[in-house]
N, C-alpha and C positions, 0 to 999 in steps of 0.2 A: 516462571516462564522458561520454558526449553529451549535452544537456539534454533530459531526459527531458519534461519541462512543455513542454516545442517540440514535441512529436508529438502526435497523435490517439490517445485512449488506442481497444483494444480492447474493454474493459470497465469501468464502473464499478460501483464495490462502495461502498453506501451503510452504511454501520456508524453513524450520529448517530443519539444515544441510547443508543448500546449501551455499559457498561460491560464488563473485563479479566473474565476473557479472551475475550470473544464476538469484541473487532473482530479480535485474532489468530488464532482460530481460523477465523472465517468468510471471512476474507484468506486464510488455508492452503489451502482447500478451495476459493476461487475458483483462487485460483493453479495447483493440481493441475490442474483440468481444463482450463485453457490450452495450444496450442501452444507452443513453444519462441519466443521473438521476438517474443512478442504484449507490450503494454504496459496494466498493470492502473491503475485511478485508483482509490487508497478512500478515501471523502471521513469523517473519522472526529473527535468533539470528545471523545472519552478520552485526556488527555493522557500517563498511562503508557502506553499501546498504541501514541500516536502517536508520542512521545520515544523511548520504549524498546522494550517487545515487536517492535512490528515492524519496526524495523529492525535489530532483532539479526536476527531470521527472517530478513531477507535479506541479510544480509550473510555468516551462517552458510552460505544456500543457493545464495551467487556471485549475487545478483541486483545487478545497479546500480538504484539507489533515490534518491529525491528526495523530500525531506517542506520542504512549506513551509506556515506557519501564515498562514490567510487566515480576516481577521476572527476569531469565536469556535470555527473549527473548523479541522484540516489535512487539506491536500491530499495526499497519498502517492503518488509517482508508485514503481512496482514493473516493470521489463520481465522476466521469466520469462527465464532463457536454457538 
């Protein structure tokens, strides 16, 4: 996996504020309408979505994924392949 936080993401998907299951679901449905090889940023402070939901979601869906917690919220880096 290439460093995902080194690239320009495509999109970003603002989920702060949002509790389980909004930042997962709302990440799904960004995700879907992406091309193949685009790279998603969801900037998300729900720490079970951030920890866990969604990087099962992408690990389940072959996505290479990057979450790194900056200050009180993470960053989620996701590329769609």
């Amino acid at each position: 996996m290439g460093d995902l936080k080194a690239k320009t993401p495509n999109e970003v998907l603002d989920v702060l504020g949002r509790v389980c299951p909004y930042p997962l679901v709302l990440t799904k449905k960004q995700i879907e309408k992406m091309p193949s090889g685009q790279l998603l940023k969801v900037l998300c402070d729900a720490p079970a979505s951030a920890e866990d939901s969604i990087p099962r979601f992408a690990e389940k869906s072959g996505f290479p994924i990057e979450v790194e917690k900056v200050g009180d919220h993470w960053e989620i880096y996701i590329e769609k392949k």
